[in-house]
N, C-alpha and C positions, 0 to 999 in steps of 0.2 A: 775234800778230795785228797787233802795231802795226809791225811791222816788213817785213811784207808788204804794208798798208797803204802805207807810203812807199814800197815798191819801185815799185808799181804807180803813185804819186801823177809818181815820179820818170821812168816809162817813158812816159806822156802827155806831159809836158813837153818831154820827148825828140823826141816822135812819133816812136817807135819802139814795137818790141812788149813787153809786158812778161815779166818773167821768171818761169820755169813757179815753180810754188809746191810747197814742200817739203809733206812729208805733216805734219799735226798730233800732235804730242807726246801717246802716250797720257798720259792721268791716272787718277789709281782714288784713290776715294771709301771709307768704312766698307764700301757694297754690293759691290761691284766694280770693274771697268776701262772705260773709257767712252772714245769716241773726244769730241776737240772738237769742238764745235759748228761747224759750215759755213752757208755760206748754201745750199748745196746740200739740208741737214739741215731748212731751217726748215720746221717741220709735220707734222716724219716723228718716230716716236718712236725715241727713241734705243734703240739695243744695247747691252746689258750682258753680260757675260761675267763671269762668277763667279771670285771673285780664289783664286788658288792658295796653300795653306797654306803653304809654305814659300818663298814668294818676302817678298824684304824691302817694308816699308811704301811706299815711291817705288820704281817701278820704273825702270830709266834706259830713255830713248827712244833713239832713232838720233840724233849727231849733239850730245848733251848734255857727250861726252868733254871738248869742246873748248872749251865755258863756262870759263871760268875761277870759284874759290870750289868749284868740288861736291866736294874732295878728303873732307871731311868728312863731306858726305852718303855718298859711297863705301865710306869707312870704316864705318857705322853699317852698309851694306847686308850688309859681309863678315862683323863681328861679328852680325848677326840670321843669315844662315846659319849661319855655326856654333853659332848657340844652336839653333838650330830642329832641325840634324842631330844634337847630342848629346839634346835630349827627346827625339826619336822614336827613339836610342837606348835612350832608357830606359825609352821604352813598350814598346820589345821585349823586352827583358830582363825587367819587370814581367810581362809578358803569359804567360813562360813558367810552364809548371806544371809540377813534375816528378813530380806525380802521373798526368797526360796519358800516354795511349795513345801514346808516342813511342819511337824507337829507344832501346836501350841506351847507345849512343853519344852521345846528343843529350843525355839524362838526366848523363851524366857531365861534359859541358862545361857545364851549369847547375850542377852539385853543385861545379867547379873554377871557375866565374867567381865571379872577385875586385870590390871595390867599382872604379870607375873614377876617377881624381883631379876634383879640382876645379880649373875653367879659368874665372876673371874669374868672372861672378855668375850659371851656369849650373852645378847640380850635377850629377854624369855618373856619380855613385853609382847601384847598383843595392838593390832590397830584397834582403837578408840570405835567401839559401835556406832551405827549411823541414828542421827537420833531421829525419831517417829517423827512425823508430821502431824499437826495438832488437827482435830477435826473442825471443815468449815463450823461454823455456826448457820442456822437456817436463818432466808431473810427475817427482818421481822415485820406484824404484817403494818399494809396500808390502814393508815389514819379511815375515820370514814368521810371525813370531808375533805380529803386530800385530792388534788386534782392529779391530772398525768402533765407530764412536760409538752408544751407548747407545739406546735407542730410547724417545720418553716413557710413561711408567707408564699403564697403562690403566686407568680408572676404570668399566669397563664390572662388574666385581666389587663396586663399590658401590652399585650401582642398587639403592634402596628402593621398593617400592610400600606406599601406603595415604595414610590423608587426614595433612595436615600440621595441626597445631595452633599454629597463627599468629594475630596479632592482625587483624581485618580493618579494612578503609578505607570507609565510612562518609560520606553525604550524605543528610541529609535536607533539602527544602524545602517554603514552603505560605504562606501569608499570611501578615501583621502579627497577632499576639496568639493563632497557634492552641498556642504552648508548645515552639516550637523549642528557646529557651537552656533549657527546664525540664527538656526531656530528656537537650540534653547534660550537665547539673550531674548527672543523677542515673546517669551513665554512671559507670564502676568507678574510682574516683579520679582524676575529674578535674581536669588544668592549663588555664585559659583564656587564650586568646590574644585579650583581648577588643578586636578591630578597629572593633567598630561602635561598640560604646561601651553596651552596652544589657542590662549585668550589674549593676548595683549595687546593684538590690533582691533577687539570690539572692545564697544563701551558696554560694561557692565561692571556690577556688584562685584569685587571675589574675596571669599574668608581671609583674612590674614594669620598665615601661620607660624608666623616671626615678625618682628619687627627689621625687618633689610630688605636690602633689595632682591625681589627673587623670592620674597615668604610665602606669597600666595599660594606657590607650591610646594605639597608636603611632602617632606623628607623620607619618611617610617610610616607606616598604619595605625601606629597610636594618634599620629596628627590627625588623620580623618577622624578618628572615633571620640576624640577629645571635640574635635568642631561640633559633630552631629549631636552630641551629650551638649556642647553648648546651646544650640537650638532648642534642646527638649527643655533645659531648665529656666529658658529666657523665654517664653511662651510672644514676649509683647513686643519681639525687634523686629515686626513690619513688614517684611517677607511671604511670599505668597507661594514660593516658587523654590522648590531646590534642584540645582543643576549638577548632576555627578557628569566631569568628561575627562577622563574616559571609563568603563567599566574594564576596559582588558589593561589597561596602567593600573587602576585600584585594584586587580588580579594580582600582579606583580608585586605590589607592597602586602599583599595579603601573604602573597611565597615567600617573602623574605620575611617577612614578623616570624610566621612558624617555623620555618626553618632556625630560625637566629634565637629563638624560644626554646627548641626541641635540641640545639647543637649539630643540626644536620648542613652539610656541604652545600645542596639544590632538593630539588623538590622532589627529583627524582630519586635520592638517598634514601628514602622510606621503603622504598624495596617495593613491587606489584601493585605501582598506582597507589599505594596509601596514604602518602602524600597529598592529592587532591583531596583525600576526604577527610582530612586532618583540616585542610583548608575550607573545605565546607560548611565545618562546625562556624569558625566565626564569619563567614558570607551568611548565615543563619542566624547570626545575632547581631549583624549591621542591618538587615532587611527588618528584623524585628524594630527595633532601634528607628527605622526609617517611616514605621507603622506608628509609632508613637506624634512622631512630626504631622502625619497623616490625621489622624485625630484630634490635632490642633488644628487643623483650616491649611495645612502646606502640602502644595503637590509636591510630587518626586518627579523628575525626571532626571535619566540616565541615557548616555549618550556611547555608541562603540562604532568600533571597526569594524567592518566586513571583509572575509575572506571566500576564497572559490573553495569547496572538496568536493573529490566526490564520491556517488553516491552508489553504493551498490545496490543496485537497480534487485530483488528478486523474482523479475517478471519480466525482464528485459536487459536493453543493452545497459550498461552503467551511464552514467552523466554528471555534469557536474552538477551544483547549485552551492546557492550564496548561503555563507553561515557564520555567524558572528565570530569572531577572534578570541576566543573561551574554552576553556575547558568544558567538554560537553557535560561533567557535573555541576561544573559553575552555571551553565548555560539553560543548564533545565530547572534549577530552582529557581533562575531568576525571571526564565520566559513562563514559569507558572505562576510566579508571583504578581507580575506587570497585570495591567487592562488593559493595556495598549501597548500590542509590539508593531511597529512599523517599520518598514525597509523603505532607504530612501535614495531613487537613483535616477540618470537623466533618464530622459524617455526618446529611445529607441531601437537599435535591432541591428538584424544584416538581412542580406535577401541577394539572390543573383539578379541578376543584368536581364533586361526582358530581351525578348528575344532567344537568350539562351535555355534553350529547351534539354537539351546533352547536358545541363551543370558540365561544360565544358575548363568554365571560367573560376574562378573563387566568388566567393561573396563577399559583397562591401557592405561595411555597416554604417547606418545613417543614425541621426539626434539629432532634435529637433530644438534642445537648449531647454527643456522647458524640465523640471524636477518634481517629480512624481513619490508623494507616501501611498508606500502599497498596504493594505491594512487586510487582506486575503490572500491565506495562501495556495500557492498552483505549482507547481513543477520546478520551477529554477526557485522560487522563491517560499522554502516550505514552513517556515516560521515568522508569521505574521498572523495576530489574531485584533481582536478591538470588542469588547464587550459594551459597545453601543451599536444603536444602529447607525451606525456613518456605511457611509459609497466605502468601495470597494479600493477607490482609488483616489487620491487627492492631490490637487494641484499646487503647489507652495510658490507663495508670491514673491518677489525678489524686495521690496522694499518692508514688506511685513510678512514673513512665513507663514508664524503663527495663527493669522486672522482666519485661513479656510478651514483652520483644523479645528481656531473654536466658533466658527460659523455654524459647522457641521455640525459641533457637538450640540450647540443652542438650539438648534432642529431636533438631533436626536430626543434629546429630551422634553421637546413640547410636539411631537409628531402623535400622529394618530392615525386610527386606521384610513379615514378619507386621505390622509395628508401623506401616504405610505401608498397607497394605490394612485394615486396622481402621478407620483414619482416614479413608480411601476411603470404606467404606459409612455411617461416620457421618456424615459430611456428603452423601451421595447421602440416606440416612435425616432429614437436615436439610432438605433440599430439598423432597424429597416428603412432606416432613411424615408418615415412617412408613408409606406407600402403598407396599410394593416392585411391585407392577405398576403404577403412574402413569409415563407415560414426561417426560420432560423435554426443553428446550432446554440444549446444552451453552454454555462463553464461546465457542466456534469455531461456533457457528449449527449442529449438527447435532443430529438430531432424537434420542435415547437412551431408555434407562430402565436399571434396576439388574440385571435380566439380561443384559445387552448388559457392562453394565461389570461385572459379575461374572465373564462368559466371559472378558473381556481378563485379570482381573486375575489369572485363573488361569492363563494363559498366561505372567505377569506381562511384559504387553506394555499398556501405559497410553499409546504416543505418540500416539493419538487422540483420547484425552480432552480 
């Protein structure tokens, strides 16, 4: 520019014409190739043209040969093409695949190109071909006297039918003071695992989980799991009987292991209940663990609290009813695991004042002292099951608990069908107080009497009762 400048400064002086003006020296920027600015240009937006990959960084103009100094620049321009032609050599090479749908031919001058040398500070090497995979071989064949492999022993020739005589898994719950630990103490040689701490005025067995005063009960949940591992590998210590009390204390030390494992604050820190089923995992490998004992000849029995909730009724009013002091995931693997869940509480009720027809008055509730295992469940009491045939309901004696419950179960298991229909009409004869034409309300709301359930039971078809 400053040179055109003087021509034209020097062609006025002259008063002469000036001299035509040469075209402007492209230049290119990071974007692209840009022509110089002109006065013709001012206002107008300039053109760009998009710079070509393999031109060098300055490209030469028309006219620039003859500058003296560019030998340098020249030099830089010849070495960047030949860098740029040997990479996009090697993109080619990279590129090929000789797994690619390609000629035979094209495959074998991949499989024969060699690496390429190195020239100044451009590598002209190629990646290393992938090498063929060899072909399987065919089996070779069977001998002729060769036999085939063995095939596993079938166990279908040992199938046994009839009842197993196994130790069952056991839960009883109910309130504070109705004689939970009294009936496991009086269970057939019982060991206690005493978790709650609320043994020391019966005489019984309890693990030692320290040597001091106070060991019996454990500290952490490794103490339980350490005890129950000690049972499984001592097969020959005597015990007939395991006493977990309580299940909602050994809840407790189950929240704080994971918790104190995981670095969480409460059980609630896991964010959306996941907490409980973090805790699930190992209540799923102490029950396993307790299956083990089980197979040795030792019953389980676990012992808990009862609480009121309640119940949203979908078919009616809401109400309350009795439900163990558990998390209801705790609570459902463990009431599917038992044979026996039983709820144990006095036996009584409330009822208005006779006379009062208006329910003017409130109702008083009566107990009669006597403590009742429910083993059926009904309306207040919806988790109680018994996979024998035991009564519905059983009565627990104050100097031996134990004795009705395996009364029952000695029955259960040598009963028969005469010996099941006797029982039948005695308690229909309990009912109707000796009336056999009085008809009755069944637990299922249908209307009956003793000829109705005597036709069943000669059928011996009872699933209506």
């Amino acid at each position: 520019m400053r040179r055109h400048r003087l021509e034209e400064e020097q062609g006025r002086r002259s008063g002469g014409a000036a001299p035509a003006r040469q075209p402007a020296r492209q230049r290119r920027d990071g974007r692209g190739i840009r022509g110089a600015a002109t006065r013709r240009d001012r206002g107008v937006a300039r053109q760009l043209a998009p710079a070509l990959r393999c031109r060098p960084p300055r490209a030469r103009a028309a006219g620039d040969a003859e500058r003296p100094g560019r030998h340098d620049r020249d030099r830089r321009a010849v070495h960047h093409a030949r860098g740029m032609a040997t990479k996009w050599r090697c993109v080619r090479s990279i590129r090929r695949d000789p797994i690619s749908t390609r000629s035979s031919s094209s495959r074998a001058r991949h499989r024969d190109l060699t690496p390429l040398p190195r020239e100044g500070n451009h590598c002209m090497a190629t990646t290393p071909p992938t090498p063929r995979l060899a072909p399987v071989p065919a089996p070779a064949p069977r001998p002729a006297g060769a036999t085939t492999a063995a095939k596993p022993k079938s166990r279908l020739g040992a199938i046994q039918r009839g009842r197993l005589r196994v130790p069952l898994r056991h839960l009883f719950y109910g309130p504070c003071g109705v004689g939970k630990t009294s009936l496991g103490a009086d269970a057939p040689n019982p060991l206690f695992l005493d978790v709650e701490g609320g043994s020391p005025q019966i005489d019984v067995a309890r693990y030692p989980f320290r040597d001091e005063p106070g060991g019996h009960v454990p500290r952490v949940y490794e103490d339980v799991t350490a005890a129950v591992e000690d049972l499984i590998a001592n097969p020959g210590h005597g015990y007939e009987s395991l006493v977990i009390d309580t299940a909602d204390a050994l809840e407790s030390l189950i929240h704080e292991f994971v918790c104190r494992r995981d670095g969480k604050a409460n059980i609630e820190a896991y964010g959306y209940g996941k907490g409980y089923k973090v805790a699930l995992v190992e209540i799923r490998a102490l029950l396993g663990k307790l299956d083990q004992l089980i197979n040795r000849g030792m019953a389980i029995i676990i012992l808990a609290h009862s609480d009121e909730k309640t119940f949203k009724n979908p078919r009616g009013p809401d109400y309350d009813r009795y439900r163990p002091e558990l998390n209801e995931l705790t609570w459902g693997k463990i009431a599917a695991w038992c044979d026996v869940l039983g709820f144990i509480d006095f036996e009584g009720g409330g009822a208005a004042l006779k006379g009062d027809e208006a329910q003017t008055k409130r109702a008083r509730g009566w107990s009669t002292g006597r403590r009742i295992i429910q083993l059926a469940p009904d309306a207040a009491v919806p988790d109680a099951k018994c996979r024998l045939s035991l009564p519905a309901d059983l009565e627990l004696g104050v100097e031996h608990p134990w004795a009705p419950f395996a009364a029952a179960r000695v029955e259960a298991g040598d009963a028969t069908v005469a010996t099941l229909t006797a029982d039948i009409f005695a308690e229909v004869d309990r009912i109707t107080g000796g009336d056999r034409e009085a008809e009755f309300v069944t637990a299922a709301g249908t209307q009956t009497s003793f000829t109705v359930i005597q036709a069943l039971t000669a059928k011996s078809d009872a699933s209506v009762l």
